[in-house]
DONU-727396 format. One line per 3 residues: number of its first residue (from 1); for each residue x, y, z of C-alpha. Coordinates in steps of 0.02 Angstrom, whole numbers, plus 50000, padded with zeros to 5 digits. Layout:
BEGIN
NUM = X:Y:Z ~ ...
//
This chain:
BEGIN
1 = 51968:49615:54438 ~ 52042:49519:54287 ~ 52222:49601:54206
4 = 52090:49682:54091 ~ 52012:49786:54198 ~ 52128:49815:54293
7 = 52252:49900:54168 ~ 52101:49995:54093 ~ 52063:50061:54271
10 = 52237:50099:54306 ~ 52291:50172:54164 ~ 52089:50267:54133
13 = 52097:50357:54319 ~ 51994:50236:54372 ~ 51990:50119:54539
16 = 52078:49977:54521 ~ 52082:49844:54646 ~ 52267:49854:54625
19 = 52402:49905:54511 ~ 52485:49800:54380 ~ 52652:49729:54437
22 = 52766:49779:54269 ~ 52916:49817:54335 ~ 53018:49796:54192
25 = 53078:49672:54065 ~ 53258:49622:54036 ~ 53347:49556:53897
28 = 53459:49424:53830 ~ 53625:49477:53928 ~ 53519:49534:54097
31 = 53450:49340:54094 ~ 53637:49291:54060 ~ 53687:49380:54236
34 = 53519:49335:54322 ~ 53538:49146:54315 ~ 53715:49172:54389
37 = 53657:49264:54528 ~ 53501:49163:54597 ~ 53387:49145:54450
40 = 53374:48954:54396 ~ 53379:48885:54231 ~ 53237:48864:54126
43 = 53110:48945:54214 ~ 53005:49108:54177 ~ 53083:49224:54273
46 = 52922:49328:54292 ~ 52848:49181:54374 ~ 52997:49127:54501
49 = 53007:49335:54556 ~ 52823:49302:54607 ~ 52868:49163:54695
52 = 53000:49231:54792 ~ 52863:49368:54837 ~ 52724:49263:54881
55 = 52612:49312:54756 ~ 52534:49188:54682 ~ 52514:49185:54503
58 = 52341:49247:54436 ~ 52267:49137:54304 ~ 52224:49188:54138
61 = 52141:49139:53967 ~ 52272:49058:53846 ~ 52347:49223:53759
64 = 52299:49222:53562 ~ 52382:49332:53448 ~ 52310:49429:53303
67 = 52444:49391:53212 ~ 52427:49543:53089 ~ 52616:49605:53015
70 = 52621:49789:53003 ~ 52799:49782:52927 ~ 52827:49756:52740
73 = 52807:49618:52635 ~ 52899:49547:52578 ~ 53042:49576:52679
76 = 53240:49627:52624 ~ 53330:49444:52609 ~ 53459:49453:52767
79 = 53625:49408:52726 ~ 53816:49459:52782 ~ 53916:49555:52647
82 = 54063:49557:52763 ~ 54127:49488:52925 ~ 54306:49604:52980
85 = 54386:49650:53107 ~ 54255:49576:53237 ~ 54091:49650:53128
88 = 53981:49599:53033 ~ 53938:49694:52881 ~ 53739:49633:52829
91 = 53584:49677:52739 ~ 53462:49672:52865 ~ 53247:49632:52833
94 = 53226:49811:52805 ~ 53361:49845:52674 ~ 53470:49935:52768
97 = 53672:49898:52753 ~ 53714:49890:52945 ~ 53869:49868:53048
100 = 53858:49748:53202 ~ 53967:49666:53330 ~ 53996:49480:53296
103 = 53955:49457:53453 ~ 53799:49452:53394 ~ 53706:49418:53217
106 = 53583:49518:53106 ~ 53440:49411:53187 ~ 53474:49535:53330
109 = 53408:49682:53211 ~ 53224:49607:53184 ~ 53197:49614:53383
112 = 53257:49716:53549 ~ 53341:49524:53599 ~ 53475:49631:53691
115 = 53572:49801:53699 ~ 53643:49811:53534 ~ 53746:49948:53483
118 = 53753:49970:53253 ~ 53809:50079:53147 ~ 53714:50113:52978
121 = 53813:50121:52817 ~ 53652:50147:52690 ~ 53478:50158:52711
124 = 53362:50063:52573 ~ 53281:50254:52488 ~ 53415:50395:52469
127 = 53292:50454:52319 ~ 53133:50465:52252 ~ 53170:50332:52155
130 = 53216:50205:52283 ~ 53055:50241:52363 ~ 52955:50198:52216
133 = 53050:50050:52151 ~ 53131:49973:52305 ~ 52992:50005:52466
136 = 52817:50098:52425 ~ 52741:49935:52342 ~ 52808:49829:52495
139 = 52655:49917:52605 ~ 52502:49829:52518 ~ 52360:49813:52680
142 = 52301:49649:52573 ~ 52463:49568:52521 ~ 52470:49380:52547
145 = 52524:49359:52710 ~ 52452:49510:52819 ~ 52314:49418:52884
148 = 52333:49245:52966 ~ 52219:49118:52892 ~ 52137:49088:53021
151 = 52112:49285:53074 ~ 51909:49286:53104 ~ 51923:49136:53208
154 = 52061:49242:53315 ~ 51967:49377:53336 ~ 51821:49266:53393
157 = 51925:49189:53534 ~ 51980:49353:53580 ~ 51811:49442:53607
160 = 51811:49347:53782 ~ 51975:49350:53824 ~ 52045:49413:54035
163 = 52185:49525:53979 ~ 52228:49653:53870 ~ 52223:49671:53693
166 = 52354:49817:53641 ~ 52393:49825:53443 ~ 52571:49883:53420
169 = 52651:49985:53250 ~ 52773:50119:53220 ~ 52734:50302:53223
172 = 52771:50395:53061 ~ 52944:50481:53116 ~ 53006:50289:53170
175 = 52943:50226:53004 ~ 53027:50343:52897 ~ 53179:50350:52996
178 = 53202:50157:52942 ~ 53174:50217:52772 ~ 53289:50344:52756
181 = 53412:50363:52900 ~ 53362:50496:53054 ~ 53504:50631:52988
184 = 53419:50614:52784 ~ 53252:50621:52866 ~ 53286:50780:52942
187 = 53374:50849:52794 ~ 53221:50792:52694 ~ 53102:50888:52790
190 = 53202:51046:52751 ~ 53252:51008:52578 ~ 53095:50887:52513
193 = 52956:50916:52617 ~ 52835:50857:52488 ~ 52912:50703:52481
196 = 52911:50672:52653 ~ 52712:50691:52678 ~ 52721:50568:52533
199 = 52795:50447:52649 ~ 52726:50498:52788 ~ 52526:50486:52715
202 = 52564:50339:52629 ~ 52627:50262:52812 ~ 52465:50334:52870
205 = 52345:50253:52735 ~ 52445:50087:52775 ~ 52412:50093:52946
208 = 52224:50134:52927 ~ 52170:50007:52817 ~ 52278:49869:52902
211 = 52194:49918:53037 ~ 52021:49946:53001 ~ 51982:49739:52977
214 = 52039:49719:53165 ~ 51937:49847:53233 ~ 51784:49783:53133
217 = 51806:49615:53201 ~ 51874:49621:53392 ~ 51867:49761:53515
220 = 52032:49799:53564 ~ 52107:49884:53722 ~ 52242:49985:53648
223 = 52381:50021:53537 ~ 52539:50065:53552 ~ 52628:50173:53455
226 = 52821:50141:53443 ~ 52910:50341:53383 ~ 53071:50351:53478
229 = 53080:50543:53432 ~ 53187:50624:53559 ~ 53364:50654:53627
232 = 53443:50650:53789 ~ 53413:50831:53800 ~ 53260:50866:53684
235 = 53164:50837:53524 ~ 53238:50745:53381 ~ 53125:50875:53278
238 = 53048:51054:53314 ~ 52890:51042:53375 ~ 52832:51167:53200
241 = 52896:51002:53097 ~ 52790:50860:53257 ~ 52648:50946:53183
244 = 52681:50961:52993 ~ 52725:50799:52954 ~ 52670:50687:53103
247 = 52510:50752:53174 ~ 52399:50718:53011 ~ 52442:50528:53055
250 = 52411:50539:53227 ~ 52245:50620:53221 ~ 52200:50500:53079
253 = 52220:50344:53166 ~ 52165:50410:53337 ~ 51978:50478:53252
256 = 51973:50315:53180 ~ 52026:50215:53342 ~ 51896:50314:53463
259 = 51756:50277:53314 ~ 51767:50103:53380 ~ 51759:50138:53563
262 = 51977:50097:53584 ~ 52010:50196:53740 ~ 52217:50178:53783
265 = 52317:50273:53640 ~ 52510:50232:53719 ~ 52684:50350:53645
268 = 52836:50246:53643 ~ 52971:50365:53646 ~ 53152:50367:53746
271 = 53223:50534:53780 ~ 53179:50705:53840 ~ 52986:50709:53773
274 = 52955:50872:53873 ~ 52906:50974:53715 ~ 52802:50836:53655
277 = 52680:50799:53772 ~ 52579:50941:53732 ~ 52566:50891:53558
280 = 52537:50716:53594 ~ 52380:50766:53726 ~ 52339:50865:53595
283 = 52275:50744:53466 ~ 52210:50629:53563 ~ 52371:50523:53634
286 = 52338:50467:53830 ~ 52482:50358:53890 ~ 52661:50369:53876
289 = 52795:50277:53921 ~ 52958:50249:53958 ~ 53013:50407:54033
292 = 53194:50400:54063 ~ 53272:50469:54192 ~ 53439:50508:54139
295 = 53347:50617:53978 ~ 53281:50746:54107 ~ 53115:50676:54117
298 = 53036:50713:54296 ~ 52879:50606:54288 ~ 52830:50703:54467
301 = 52829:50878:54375 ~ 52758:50806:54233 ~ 52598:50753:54342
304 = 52580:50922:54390 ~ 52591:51003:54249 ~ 52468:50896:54129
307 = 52364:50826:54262 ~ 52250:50680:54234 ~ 52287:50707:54044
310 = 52407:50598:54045 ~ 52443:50421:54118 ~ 52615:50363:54117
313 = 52706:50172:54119 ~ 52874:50164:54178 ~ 52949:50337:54270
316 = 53080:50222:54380 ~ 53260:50265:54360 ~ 53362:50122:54312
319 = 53537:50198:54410 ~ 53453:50192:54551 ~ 53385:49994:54535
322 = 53545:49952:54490 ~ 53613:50047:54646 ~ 53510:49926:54748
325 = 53468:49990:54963 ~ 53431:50149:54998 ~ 53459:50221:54814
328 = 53320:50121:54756 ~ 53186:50159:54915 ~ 53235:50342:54904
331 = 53196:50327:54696 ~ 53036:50233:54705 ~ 52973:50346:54855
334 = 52997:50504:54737 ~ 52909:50416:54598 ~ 52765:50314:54641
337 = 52661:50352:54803 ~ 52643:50537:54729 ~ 52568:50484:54563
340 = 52478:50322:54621 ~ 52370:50450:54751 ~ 52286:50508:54566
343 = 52322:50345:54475 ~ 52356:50330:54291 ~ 52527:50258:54334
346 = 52599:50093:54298 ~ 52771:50097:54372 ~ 52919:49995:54300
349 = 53089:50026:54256 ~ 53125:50172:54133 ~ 53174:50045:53981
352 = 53225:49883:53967 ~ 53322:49826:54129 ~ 53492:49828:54093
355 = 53608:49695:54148 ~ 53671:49808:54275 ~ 53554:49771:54386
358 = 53565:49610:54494 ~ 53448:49491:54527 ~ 53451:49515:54715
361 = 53432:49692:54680 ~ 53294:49669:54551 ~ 53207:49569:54684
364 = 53219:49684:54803 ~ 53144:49813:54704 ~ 53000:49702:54634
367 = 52964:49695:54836 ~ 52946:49872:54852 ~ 52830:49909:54704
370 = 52714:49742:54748 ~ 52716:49828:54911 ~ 52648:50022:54852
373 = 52541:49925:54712 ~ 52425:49825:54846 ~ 52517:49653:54784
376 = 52594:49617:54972
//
């Protein structure tokens, strides 16, 4: 099998010749402490853990990228308003005033480079107004810029590509949450409701017709729906409000994906999604991911509660990687051999891998899951 099939098979209950190794992707600062612990200098460090497995690398087409932007346009300008007492004050791309280390810049805020902590002063729409004037216009499908150029000829190379094709954009909660701030959001859908299934259909309608071209023009695998929604402990939002002002967006896209035969519909969201999953299986949602841990996820009860309606990436606790020995074996025993015997599992570490966790000990644990995933 090809990556393609095998991470429809995988992730589709299917028989796969083997399981995806994914087990987990670090960041700026883990790199930092990798390369002085054992990992050399300029080279992919995906590559060299393979090596240091024995797995040889499996070849595959030259990636192409659709190159479609689902964020605004045009973008905030980014600039610092203040730099004191070790912060910087900035206007980020989305026109939010934000508070960062200066440790680091605002060109951390476009991308998850690293494990940035910020603190939001003002979000761009506190009113009606603001939404109007400053954002709604910025969400044109056909502004200059959406599409690449050379998009059909993308698509073209695509339709024979060896791996898979998963088309990423926020969820409605995520969306407006950049909008407005998570505590105004909330506040809104108490106070303004109206106004936030303005937002929230006019997200929707974006995402449709930004869509829609891609769909008519490659097949893809997947998307992948980014809606951090949930606390350590539970929902950000009552499951009542999931369903007011989120499901009409979900069950939008998702009749419109399955029109055009897309089969992997994948829920980004960190915390305690217990109360979710229902709703997400619900409307059409199949794969979820990351499933921390430390939120009170068990992905084991999980499995038997929802069954084969649900596939799951992720599930691995990353205490217990960075524990290293027997607090790893014991954690990836729990985890995967009991949901690998159905399949619909890719296990990986439950977020991005922290720099906590040392190479050795990273290697160790890539060792184990090659092992359980038919790799060694």
């Amino acid at each position: 099998m090809n990556a393609r099939e095998r991470y429809l098979e995988t992730l589709l209950f299917g028989k796969p010749d083997k399981i995806p190794l994914s087990p987990g992707w670090p960041r700026e600062s883990t790199l930092r402490a990798w390369h002085a612990q054992g990992l050399p200098d300029g080279v992919s460090w995906y590559a060299y853990l393979l090596e240091q497995l024995g797995i040889k690398m499996e070849p595959t087409k030259p990636y192409v990228a659709l190159g479609v932007d689902f964020k605004m346009i045009p973008q905030f300008e980014e600039k610092v308003i203040e730099h004191r007492d070790g912060h910087y004050i900035v206007q980020d791309w989305m026109g939010a005033i934000t508070e960062i280390s200066d440790e680091y810049d605002y060109t951390y805020i476009r991308s998850a480079k690293d494990f940035v902590t910020r603190k939001w002063h003002r979000f761009p729409v506190i009113s009606r107004q603001d939404w109007e004037e400053r954002m709604k216009w910025r969400y044109d499908p056909k502004a200059e810029g959406r599409f690449p150029a050379d998009f059909i000829a993308r698509c073209q190379a695509l339709r024979d590509r060896d791996y898979p094709l998963i088309v990423s954009f926020n969820g409605p909660f995520w969306q407006m949450r950049e909008w407005v701030g998570m505590e105004n959001l909330c506040m809104l859908m108490i106070d303004d409701p109206d106004f936030v299934m303005e937002m929230s259909n006019t997200w929707g309608e974006f995402v449709s017709q930004t869509l829609q071209p891609i769909l008519e023009n490659v097949d893809i695998d997947g998307v992948h729906l980014s809606e951090d929604m949930a606390y350590k402990a539970h929902s950000m939002i009552s499951p009542s409000m999931v369903r007011r002002f989120l499901v009409p967006q979900y069950e939008r896209w998702i009749s419109q994906l399955k029109a055009h035969g897309v089969k992997i519909i994948d829920m980004d969201s960190d915390g305690n999604i217990e109360l979710l999953i229902p709703i997400w299986i619900e409307v059409g949602i199949n794969v979820c991911d990351p499933i921390e841990v430390a939120a009170g996820n068990d992905i084991v009860a999980f499995r038997e509660r929802f069954g084969k309606q649900m596939a799951y990436t992720g599930g691995i606790d990353k205490r217990a990687i960075a524990a290293g020995g027997e607090v790893m074996h014991r954690e990836v025993m729990r985890v995967v051999p009991p949901l690998l015997k159905d399949g619909g599992f890719i296990p990986g570490c439950d977020h991005g891998v922290p720099p906590d966790i040392s190479w050795p000990n990273f290697v160790d644990y890539a060792r184990l899951l090659a092992q359980l995933t038919g790799w060694l």
